[in-house]
Each structure stands twice: as structure tokens, then as C-alpha cells.
C-alpha positions, 0 to 999 in steps of 0.5 A: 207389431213384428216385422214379416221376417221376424213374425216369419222366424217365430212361426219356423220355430213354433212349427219345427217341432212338426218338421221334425215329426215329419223327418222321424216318420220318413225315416220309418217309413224308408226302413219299412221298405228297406227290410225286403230287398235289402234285410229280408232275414230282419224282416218277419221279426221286426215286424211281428213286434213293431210296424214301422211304416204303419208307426210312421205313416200314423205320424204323418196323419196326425201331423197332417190333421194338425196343421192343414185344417188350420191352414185353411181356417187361417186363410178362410179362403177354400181357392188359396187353400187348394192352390197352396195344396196342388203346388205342394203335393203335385210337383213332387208327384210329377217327379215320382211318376218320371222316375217310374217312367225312367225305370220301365223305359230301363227294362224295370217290369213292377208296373201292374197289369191293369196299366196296360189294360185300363191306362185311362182309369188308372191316369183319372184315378191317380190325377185325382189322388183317390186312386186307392179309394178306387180299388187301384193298383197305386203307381208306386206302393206308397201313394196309397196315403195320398188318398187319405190324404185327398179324402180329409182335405175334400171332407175339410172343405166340404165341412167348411164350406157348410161352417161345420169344420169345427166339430173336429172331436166329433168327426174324429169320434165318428169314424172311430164308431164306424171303424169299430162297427165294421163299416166299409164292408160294401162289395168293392167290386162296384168299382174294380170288378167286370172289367176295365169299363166299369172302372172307368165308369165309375173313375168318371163318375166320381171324378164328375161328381168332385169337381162339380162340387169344388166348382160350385164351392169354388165359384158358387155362393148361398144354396149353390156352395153348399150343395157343392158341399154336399156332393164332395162330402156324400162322394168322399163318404161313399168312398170311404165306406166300399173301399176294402183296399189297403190297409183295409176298412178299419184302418181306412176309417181310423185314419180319418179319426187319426186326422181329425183328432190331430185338428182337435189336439190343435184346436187345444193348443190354440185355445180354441177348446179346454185340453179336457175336452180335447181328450174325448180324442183318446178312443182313437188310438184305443180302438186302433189297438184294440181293432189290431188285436192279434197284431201286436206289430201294429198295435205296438206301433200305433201306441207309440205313434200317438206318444210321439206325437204328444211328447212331441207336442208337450216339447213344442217348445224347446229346441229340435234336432235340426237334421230332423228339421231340415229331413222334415223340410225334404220328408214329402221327396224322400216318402215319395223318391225311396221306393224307387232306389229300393226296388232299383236295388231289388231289381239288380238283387232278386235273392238278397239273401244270397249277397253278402250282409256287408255288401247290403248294408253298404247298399242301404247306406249308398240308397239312403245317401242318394235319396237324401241327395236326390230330395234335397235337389226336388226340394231346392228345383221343384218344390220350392219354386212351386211352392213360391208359384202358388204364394204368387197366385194366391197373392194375385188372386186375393 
């Protein structure tokens, strides 16, 4: 039997291949964003052949629907689940929202409107991570992945409070189909039209109806677990099916695809499926190029998403680039901490194209050299220790 901390040094091992997915797609995603306030001329050319923040967040999303289902299903226990994801996604996001905090209090006016109009709903929707499936304007530009995000770990428990969590290919072949046909073209008025007392009826409602079903799945057992189940699943769907928010319905769905196809990809790698059967997962990709049709940026970075992941895959084994691993440790800081620094630098540079190219690159590099500071700090006083709190809580609890 191994020791803990030898068991402990194998599973880092086995796992670096993801940190360092994780630190490539942050890289992307910082240069996405960089190109407008800081290399506007690059911009439109970059991106008519090649989308780097649809590349890296694609990345994310197969990455995330590799290792989080299996997470769940390793502890078997939907409570130590959630405790391990709020101490890891909401610290860091508290930090993010004190920075945007800082920004406004220092004269910076990027908040939009309905932050001034519809605080309340905009609060509920952003605690709850759905804001996006909301029709909300998000906090900060990037948070919109976040929902996403929220979606499939909502769907993960409803599936597996109802033991159908493994029907991974399925699932992901399904919202493919429903991509592909066009769902999600309901009015999305039903929740952000006729003023701010809709939306927050509706933000209420939705919240009601998620945390009834995560106290019955929580709490309950038999019958009441899995109407549980059911009310998150039917919620989540429902979601999925109004939003036209961005990146808009097909993509929406398609990430959804994307995750499940990863769960799939490791229910291969485990054994749990022949790696031929996994390979029913190839019409994901396939439609997102070919939804993307007449976008080739999008389609280009699509494609080489899904062949990172998989040379990546095919490389598990072999040693990894440790700044990637170690970026990868920090990625979650530095996806959420970078637009701030940029739109820092926006604001003191509204016309950047009337500043010198090498007084900007050397901004680009001072930006990348505080962020990968500012993330290493987060991790080391916010992240880590809340990670530790919720090890402690789950171990209390168990």
C-alpha cells in the first residue's frame, strides 16, 4: 500500500498533464483580452484566423469535464462535493469582486447600468454563478464561463443523485443535437425584459427552485432526493434552453457537449469504456466547426482545442513544463484577476493606438508580471487555505 504522501506525489503527477492545460488556456485567454487595450492594430487579424479566448476557454471546459465528474464520483458524497467546489470557486471570486470594488471607488465607471438599477438581482444572480443564464450583464467580462461552469456541476449532481451520471456520451451527444437544431432560441425577454422587477422575479424564483432541490438532494433520501434531482435538472435546462446571452445558444449548448465529452474522454482513460466507444464524442468538435461556419477564427481555434487536449492526453504521462504546471496551479486567479489590470491600463489609455508600440509592450509585460504576482499571492492567502478549510469540513463531516 502507498504511504499518503507517496500516493499524494503520483496523483501530482498523473494530474500535471491538466495543470498545465490549465496555465496554456490562461495564457490565451490574458492575450484575448490584451489585444484591445494594448494591441488594437493586431486585433482584427489575430482573430479573423484564430480566437484565442474561444481556444482557451474550450481548454477549460474540457479539462473541467474531465476531472470534476470524477471528483464527485471518487467521494460519492454530493455534500463533500459541493463543500470542495464553493471553498474552491468562491474565495478567488470574492477577491475579484474587491478588486472591482477598488476600481469604481477609484473613479473607474465600467460597471454597467443595471448595477445601479437592479443591484438586488444582479447580487442573487452573481452568488448564484447563473448570472449569464440570467441574461445579466457579468461583473467582469469573464465570468460568464462561470455559469457554464455552475450549469454542469448542478446537471453532475442532479445526474447523479438519479445514478445516471454515467451516461457521459450520451449527454454530451445530446446537447450536440440540440445545438445543432437550433435550441435555445425561446425569447430571453422572460428574464431580462420589463424592467428590473421581472428580473428579479425571475432571479428569485430560480434561485427558490436551486436551492430546494439541493436541500432535498442534500438532505432528503428516496423519492424526496430525487424530486430533488429533478427540480435542478428541469431548472438547469430550462436555463440553457431561453438563454441567447453570450457566446449565444449554440455555443452555450456545445459547451455543455464539450464538458461531457471530456467525462467521457475519462471514463476511457480509466477503463470504464473501450476508447472506441469513447470516440462517439468526435460530433462535438465537428459541429462546433461546422456551427461556426463563416468564422474561421472560431472554427480554427475550436479544432485546436480539442487537439491540444488530446496530444495532451496522449502525453499524460510524460513529464510537463513546470511554469505550466505551476501557471496551472494559479490559472483560476490569473483567468479571474487579468481584466482588471487591463482595463486599469485601458482607463489611463483610452486611444492606444496614439501611445508608442514599445511603451505598450512594456505595459503588457509589467501586466503580465503583476498578475502572475498578484495570483501567486491569492493562491498562497486565499486560495490554499480555503481549499484546506473545506478538506477540514469534509473530513468533519464524514
Amino acid at each position: 500500500m502507498l504511504t499518503a504522501p507517496v500516493a499524494a506525489r503520483q496523483t501530482g503527477r498523473r494530474m500535471a498533464w491538466l495543470d498545465a492545460l490549465r496555465g496554456l488556456a490562461a495564457l490565451f485567454v490574458v492575450f484575448e483580452h490584451a489585444l484591445q487595450p494594448l494591441l488594437p492594430e493586431a486585433r482584427t487579424p489575430v482573430k479573423a484566423v484564430f480566437e484565442p479566448g474561444w481556444y482557451g476557454v474550450t481548454v477549460f471546459f474540457l479539462v473541467s469535464g474531465y476531472i470534476v465528474p470524477a471528483s464527485l464520483e471518487r467521494r460519492g458524497d454530493v455534500r463533500a462535493f459541493w463543500v470542495s467546489r464553493f471553498f474552491r470557486l468562491y474565495p478567488p471570486l470574492a477577491v475579484c469582486a474587491v478588486g472591482v470594488l477598488l476600481l469604481s471607488a477609484a473613479g473607474w465607471d465600467g460597471l454597467h447600468i443595471w448595477w445601479g438599477s437592479r443591484p438586488v438581482s444582479l447580487t442573487a444572480g452573481h452568488l448564484m454563478m447563473l448570472q449569464n443564464l440570467l441574461a445579466m450583464p457579468n461583473l467582469v467580462n469573464v465570468l460568464w464561463t462561470l455559469s457554464y461552469e455552475m450549469a454542469f456541476y448542478l446537471l453532475l449532481t442532479a445526474m447523479f443523485s438519479l445514478g445516471l451520471h454515467r451516461r457521459s456520451i450520451a449527454y454530451a451527444l445530446a446537447f450536440t443535437a440540440a445545438a445543432v437544431a437550433g435550441a435555445g432560441v425561446l425569447p430571453v425577454a422572460l428574464l431580462s425584459a420589463g424592467g428590473s422587477g421581472r428580473m428579479l422575479t425571475a432571479t428569485l424564483v430560480v434561485a427558490a427552485l436551486v436551492t430546494a432541490g439541493l436541500a432535498a438532494v442534500l438532505a432528503g433520501s428516496g423519492a424526496v432526493r430525487r424530486a430533488g434531482a429533478i427540480v435542478i435538472g428541469v431548472t438547469v435546462l430550462g436555463l440553457l434552453a431561453v438563454n441567447q446571452s453570450y457566446p449565444g445558444p449554440w455555443q452555450g449548448l456545445l459547451i455543455l457537449a464539450t464538458m461531457f465529452a471530456g467525462t467521457a474522454l475519462y471514463r476511457a482513460e480509466q477503463g470504464q469504456i473501450p476508447w472506441g466507444r469513447a470516440g462517439w464524442v468526435a460530433p462535438v468538435p465537428l459541429a462546433g466547426i461546422w456551427l461556426a461556419r463563416g468564422d474561421l477564427g472560431t472554427q480554427t481555434a475550436e479544432a485546436a482545442a480539442w487537439l491540444t487536449f488530446v496530444a495532451a492526453m496522449a502525453l499524460r504521462h510524460r513529464g510537463m513544463p513546470r511554469v505550466l504546471s505551476w501557471l496551472g496551479l494559479v490559472s483560476y486567479s490569473v483567468y479571474l484577476l487579468h481584466p482588471l489590470l487591463l482595463e486599469s491600463v485601458q482607463w489611463f489609455w483610452p486611444e492606444p493606438s496614439a501611445v508608442p508600440l514599445g511603451a505598450r509592450l512594456s505595459a503588457l509585460a509589467g501586466v503580465v508580471a503583476a498578475l502572475l504576482g498578484l495570483s501567486a499571492l491569492t493562491w498562497r492567502f486565499v486560495e490554499a487555505p480555503a481549499q484546506r478549510l473545506g478538506r477540514r469540513l469534509i473530513s468533519a463531516g464524514g
